[in-house]
C-alpha positions as CSV (number, residue, x, y, z in Angstrom):
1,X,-66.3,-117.3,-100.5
2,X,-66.5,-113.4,-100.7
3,X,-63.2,-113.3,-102.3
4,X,-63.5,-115.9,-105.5
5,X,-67.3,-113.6,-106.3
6,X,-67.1,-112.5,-110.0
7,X,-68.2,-108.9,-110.1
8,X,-70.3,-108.3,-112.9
9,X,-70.0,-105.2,-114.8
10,X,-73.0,-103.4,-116.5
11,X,-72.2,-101.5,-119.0
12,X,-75.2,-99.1,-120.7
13,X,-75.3,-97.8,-124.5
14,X,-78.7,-95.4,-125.1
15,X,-80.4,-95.0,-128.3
16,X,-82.9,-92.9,-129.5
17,X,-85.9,-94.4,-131.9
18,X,-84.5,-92.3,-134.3
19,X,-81.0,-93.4,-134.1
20,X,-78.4,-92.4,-137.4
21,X,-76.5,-95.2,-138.9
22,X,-73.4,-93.1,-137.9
23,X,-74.2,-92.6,-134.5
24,X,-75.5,-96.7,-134.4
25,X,-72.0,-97.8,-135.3
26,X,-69.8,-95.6,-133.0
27,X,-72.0,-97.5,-130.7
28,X,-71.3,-100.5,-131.4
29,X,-67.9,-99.8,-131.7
30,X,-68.4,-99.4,-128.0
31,X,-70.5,-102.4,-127.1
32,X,-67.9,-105.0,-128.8
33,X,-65.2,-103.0,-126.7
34,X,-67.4,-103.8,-123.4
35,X,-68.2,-106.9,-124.5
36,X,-64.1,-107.8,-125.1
37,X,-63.6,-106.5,-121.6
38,X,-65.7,-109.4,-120.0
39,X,-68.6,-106.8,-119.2
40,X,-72.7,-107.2,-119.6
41,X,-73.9,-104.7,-122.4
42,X,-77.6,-103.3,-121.4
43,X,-78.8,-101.8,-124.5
44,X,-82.0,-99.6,-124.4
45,X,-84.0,-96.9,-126.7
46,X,-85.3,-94.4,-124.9
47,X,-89.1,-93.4,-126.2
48,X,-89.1,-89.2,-125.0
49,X,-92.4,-87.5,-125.6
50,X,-94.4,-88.7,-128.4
51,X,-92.0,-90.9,-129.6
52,X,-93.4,-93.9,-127.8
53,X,-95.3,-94.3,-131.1
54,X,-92.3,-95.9,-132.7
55,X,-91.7,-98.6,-130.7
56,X,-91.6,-101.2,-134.0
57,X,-88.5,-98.7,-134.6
58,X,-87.2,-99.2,-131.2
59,X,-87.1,-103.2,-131.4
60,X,-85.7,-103.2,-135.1
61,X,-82.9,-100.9,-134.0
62,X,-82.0,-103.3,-130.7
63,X,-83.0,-106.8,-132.5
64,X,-80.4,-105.6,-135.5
65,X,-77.8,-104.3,-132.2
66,X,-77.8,-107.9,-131.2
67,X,-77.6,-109.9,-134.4
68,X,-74.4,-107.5,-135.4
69,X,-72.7,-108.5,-131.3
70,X,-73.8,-112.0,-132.4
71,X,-70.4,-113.4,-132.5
72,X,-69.3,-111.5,-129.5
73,X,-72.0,-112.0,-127.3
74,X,-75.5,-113.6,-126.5
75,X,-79.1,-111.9,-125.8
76,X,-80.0,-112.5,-122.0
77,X,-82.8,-110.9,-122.2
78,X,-85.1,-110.0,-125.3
79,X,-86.0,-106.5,-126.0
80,X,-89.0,-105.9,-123.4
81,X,-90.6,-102.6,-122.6
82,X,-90.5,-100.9,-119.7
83,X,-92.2,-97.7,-119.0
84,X,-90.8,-95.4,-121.4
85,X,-87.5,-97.3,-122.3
86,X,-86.8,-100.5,-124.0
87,X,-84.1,-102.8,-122.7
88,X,-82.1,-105.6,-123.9
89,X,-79.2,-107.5,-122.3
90,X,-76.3,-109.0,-124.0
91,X,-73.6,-111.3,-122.1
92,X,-70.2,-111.7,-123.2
93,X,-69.5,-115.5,-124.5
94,X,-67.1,-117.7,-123.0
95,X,-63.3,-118.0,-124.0
């Protein structure tokens, strides 16, 4: 039984509310590389200091991450705040 378990990999990708376009796509370079490789993609923006004022920013930025790993993947879990970091999960789609 032990032996046929799938073991699931988690793979994380951190933004900032203020995340560059630049910096956004050699991250989602990553995430479709992850998401190629079979493993879970947990994306989150982290909100440091005063920056929790911008949470609209923070669930533009992951709502537009997922719609651009659309074909690649599917949202688990909607962007949901936690404490001071937002947190989405995308799952790889069947072959």
């Amino acid at each position: 039984m032990k032996a046929k378990a799938v073991k699931v990999v988690v793979k994380e990708i951190r933004f900032g509310p203020n995340t560059d376009e630049h910096d956004y796509n050699f991250k989602l370079k990553h995430a479709e590389k992850f998401l190629n490789e079979g493993a879970k993609v947990k994306a989150y923006v982290f909100f440091k200091g005063r920056s929790i004022l911008f949470k609209d920013k923070g669930e533009i930025l992951l709502l537009k991450f997922a719609q651009d790993l659309e074909e690649l993947g599917k949202v688990e879990q909607m962007p949901r705040l936690e404490g001071k970091r937002m947190t989405m999960f995308i799952t790889p789609k069947k072959k």
